[in-house]
C-alpha positions in Angstrom: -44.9 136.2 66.3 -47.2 133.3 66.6 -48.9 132.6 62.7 -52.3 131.5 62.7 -53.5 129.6 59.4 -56.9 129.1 58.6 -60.3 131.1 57.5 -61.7 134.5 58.1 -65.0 134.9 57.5 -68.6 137.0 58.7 -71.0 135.2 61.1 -74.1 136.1 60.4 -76.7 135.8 64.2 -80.4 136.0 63.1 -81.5 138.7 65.8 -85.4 138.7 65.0 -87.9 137.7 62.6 -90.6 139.7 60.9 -92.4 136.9 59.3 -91.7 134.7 56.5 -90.2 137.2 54.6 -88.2 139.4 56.6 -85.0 138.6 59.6 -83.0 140.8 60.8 -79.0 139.4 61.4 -76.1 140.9 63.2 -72.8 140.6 61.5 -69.8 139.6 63.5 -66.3 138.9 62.3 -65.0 135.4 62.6 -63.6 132.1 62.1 -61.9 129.9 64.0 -58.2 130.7 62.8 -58.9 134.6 62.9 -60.4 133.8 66.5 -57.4 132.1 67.7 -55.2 135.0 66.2 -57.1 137.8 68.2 -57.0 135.2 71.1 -53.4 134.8 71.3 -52.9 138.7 70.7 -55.4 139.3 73.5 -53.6 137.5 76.0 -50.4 139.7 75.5 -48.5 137.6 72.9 -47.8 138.9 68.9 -49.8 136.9 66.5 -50.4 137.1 62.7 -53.0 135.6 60.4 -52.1 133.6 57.3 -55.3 133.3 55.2 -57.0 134.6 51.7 -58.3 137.7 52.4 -60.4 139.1 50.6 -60.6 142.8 48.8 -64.5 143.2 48.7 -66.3 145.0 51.3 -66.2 142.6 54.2 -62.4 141.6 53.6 -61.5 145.1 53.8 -63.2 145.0 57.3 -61.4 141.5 58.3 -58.3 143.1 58.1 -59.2 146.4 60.0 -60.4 144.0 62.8 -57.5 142.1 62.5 -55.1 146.2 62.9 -57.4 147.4 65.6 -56.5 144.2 67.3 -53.1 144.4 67.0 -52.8 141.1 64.7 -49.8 141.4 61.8 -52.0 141.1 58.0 -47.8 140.7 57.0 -49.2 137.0 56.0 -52.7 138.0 54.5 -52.5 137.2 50.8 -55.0 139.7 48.8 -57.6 138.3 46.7 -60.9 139.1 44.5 -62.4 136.2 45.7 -65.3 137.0 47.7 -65.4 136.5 51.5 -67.0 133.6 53.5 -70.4 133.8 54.6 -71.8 132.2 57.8 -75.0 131.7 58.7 -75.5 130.9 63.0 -77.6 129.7 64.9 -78.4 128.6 68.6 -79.8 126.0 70.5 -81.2 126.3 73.5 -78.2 125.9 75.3 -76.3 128.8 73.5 -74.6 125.9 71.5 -74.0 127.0 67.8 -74.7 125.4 64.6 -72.8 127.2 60.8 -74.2 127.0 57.2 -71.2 128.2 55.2 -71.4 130.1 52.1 -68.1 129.9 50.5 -68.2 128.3 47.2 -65.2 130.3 45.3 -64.6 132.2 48.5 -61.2 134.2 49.2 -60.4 131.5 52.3 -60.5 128.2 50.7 -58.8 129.2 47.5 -55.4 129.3 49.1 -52.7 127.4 46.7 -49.8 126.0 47.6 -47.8 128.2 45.3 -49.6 131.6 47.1 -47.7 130.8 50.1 -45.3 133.2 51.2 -42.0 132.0 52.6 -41.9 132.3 56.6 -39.4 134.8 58.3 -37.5 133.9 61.0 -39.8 136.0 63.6 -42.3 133.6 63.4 -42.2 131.3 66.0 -45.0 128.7 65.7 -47.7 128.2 63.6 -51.4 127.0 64.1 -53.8 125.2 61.9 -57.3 124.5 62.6 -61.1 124.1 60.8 -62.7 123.5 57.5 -59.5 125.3 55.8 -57.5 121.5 57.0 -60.3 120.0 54.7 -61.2 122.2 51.5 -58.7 122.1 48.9 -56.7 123.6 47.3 -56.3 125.5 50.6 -56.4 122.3 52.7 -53.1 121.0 50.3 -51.5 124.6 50.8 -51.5 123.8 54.4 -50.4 120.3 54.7 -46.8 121.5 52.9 -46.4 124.3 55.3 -47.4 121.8 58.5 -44.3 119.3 57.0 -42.5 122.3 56.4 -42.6 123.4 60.0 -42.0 119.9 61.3 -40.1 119.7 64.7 -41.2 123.1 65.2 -44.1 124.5 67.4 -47.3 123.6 65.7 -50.7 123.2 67.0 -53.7 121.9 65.6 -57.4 122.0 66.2 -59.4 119.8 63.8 -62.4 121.8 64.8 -64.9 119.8 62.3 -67.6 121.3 60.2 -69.4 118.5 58.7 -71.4 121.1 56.7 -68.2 121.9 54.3 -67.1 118.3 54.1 -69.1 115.7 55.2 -67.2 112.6 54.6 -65.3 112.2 57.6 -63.3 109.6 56.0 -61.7 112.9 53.8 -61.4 114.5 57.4 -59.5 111.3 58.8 -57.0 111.1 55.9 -56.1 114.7 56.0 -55.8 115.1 60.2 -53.7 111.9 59.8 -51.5 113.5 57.4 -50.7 116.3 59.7 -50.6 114.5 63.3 -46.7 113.7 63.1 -45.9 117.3 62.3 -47.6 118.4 65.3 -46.4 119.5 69.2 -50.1 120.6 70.5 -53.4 118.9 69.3 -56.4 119.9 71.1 -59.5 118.3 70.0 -63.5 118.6 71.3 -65.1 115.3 72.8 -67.6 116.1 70.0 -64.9 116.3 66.8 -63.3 113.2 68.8 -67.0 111.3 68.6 -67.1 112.3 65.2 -63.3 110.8 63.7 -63.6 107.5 65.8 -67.3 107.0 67.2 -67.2 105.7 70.6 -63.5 105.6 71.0 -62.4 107.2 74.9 -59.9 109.9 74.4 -57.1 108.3 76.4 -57.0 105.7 73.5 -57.1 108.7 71.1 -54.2 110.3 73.2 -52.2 107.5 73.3 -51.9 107.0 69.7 -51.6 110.6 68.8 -48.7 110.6 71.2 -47.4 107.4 69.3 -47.7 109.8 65.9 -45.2 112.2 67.7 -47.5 114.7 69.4 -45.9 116.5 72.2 -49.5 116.8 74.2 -52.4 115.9 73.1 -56.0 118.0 75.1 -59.4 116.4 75.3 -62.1 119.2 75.9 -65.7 118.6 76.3 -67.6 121.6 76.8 -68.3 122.7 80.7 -66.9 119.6 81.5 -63.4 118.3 82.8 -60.4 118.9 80.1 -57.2 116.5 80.3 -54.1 116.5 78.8 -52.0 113.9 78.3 -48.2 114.3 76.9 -45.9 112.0 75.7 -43.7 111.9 78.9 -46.7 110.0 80.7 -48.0 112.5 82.6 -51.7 113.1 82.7 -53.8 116.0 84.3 -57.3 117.6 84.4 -58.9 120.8 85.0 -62.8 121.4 85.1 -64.1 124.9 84.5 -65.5 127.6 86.4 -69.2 127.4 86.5 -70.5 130.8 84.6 -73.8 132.1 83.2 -73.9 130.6 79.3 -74.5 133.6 77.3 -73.1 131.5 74.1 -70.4 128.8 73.6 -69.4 130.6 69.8 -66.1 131.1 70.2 -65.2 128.6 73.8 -62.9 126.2 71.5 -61.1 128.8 70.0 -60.3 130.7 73.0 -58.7 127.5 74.8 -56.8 127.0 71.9 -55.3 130.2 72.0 -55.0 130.6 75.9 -52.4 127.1 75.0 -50.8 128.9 72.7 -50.2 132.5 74.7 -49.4 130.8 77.8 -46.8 128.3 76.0 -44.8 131.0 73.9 -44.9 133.4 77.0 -42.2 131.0 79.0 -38.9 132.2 78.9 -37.5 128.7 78.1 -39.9 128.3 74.4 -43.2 126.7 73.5 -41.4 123.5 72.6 -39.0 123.1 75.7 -41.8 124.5 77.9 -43.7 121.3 76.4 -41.3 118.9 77.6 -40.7 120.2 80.8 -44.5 120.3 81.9 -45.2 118.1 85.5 -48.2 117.0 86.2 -48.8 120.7 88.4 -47.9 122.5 85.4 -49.7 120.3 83.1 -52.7 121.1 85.7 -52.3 124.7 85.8 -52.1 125.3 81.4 -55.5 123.6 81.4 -57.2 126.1 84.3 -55.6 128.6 82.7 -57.4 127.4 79.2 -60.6 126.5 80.8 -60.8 129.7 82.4 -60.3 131.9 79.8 -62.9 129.9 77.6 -65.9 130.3 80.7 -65.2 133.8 80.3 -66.0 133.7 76.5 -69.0 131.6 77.3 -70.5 134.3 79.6 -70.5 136.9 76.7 -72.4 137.1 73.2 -70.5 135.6 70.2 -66.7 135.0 70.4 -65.8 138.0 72.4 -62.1 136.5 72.9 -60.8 137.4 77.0 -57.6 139.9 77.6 -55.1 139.1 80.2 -56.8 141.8 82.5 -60.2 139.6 82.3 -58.6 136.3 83.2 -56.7 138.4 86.4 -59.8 140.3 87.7 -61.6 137.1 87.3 -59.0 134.9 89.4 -59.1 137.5 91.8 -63.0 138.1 92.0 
């Protein structure tokens, strides 16, 4: 089983407005972490969800979103704390923007001593958003990612500027992590935001330097590339789609990494180290196809194996 860490919250889509007084919003489950989790399960691989979840109303239907999709709720600790809140909204473009609501909330008040010890069926581990950054959750995290050192763990940084905005506190805790990690993906936008201006083959190289086993640049409909610490480079641009939404685009290349990693015979970690620059090629298509499919639906409506198959063969 492949453990995701990280929040699970409600997005809240304002649907219509009745005047100053009155909107109407749609309610869809989410986060980043809990995205990846279905993600990975989706695409035909056992994943679990380690987070706070929370016993009020909306935690209760977290976790039968997380049954009905198959994800294990073995890791879930139970809490009173109420769940996160997020409000969305679109651009133009279908490109989101969050305000969270989770002062006191059941996600960010993960301690390290809540932590339940790891068995031996879980194979990798994956950390990703605000959760790296809000404390005490964030420090929960950090001693399970040096914990799990050596072993298959991915990262995301996935910034929300919104729950902390000092990107120096961002910096400091990603830095922390980077040598306990085998898979770091990272947005062109998250990357503009840690080191302004820097080009992401700089930012590979010295996350490769920190130990990284691949490090993945992606920058919306654009080119991805990969570089791993073998030397070996490779790109892979996505298939041009209708933009319904990009809510959910990031999370589903994460995950399509993940699946398509822990699914070789050989492991995620020696599957890693024996990429060429073909196979480097091909984990990136296979990423930046599943996330165009995500983009051509509403909200983060993560793709099964079946979609990414009748779309390759379509």
């Amino acid at each position: 089983m492949f453990l995701v860490c990280g929040e699970a919250l409600f997005d809240f889509f304002l649907e219509t407005e009745d005047g100053p007084a009155a909107a109407t919003y749609a309610a869809r489950a989410g986060g980043s972490p809990f995205n990846v989790a279905i993600g990975v399960r989706r695409l035909g691989s056992d994943s679990g969800l380690l987070t706070g979840l929370s016993t009020d109303l909306l935690g209760q239907r977290l976790a039968r979103v997380l049954r009905d999709e198959g994800v294990s709720t073995a890791y879930a600790i139970p809490t009173d704390r109420p769940t996160t809140l997020s409000l969305v909204g679109l651009d133009a473009e279908g490109v989101p923007a969050y305000q969270f609501y989770k002062n006191g909330s059941a996600d960010t008040g993960v301690r390290p001593e809540d932590l339940p010890a790891l068995g031996p069926e879980v194979e990798g581990v994956h950390f990703g958003s605000y959760s790296l950054a809000a404390p005490p959750t964030a420090d929960a995290f950090a001693g399970l990612a040096r914990a799990r050192s050596g072993g298959f763990v991915t990262l995301d940084p996935n910034i929300r500027t919104n729950v902390e905005p000092d990107m120096d506190v961002w910096r400091e805790r990603l830095g922390a992590l980077y040598p306990h990690v085998a898979l770091l993906k990272i947005s062109a936008e998250d990357l503009e935001l840690l080191h302004p201006g820097m080009k992401p083959e700089i930012f590979a190289e010295a996350r490769l330097a920190d130990g990284v086993r691949l490090v993945v640049v992606t920058d919306g409909g654009e080119a991805a590339h990969g570089w791993t610490r073998s030397g070996l480079r490779a790109s892979a641009t996505p298939p041009r789609v209708r933009v319904i939404d990009t809510v959910g685009a990031g999370d589903t290349f994460q995950a399509a990494l993940i699946a398509r990693l822990i699914q070789r015979p050989e492991g995620a970690l020696a599957a890693l180290d024996g990429l060429d620059t073909p196979a480097l090629a091909e984990l990136l298509d296979y990423a930046a196809r599943a996330a165009a499919i995500t983009c051509s639906r509403r909200g983060a409506d993560l793709p099964r194996a079946a979609d990414l198959l009748a779309a390759s063969q379509g």
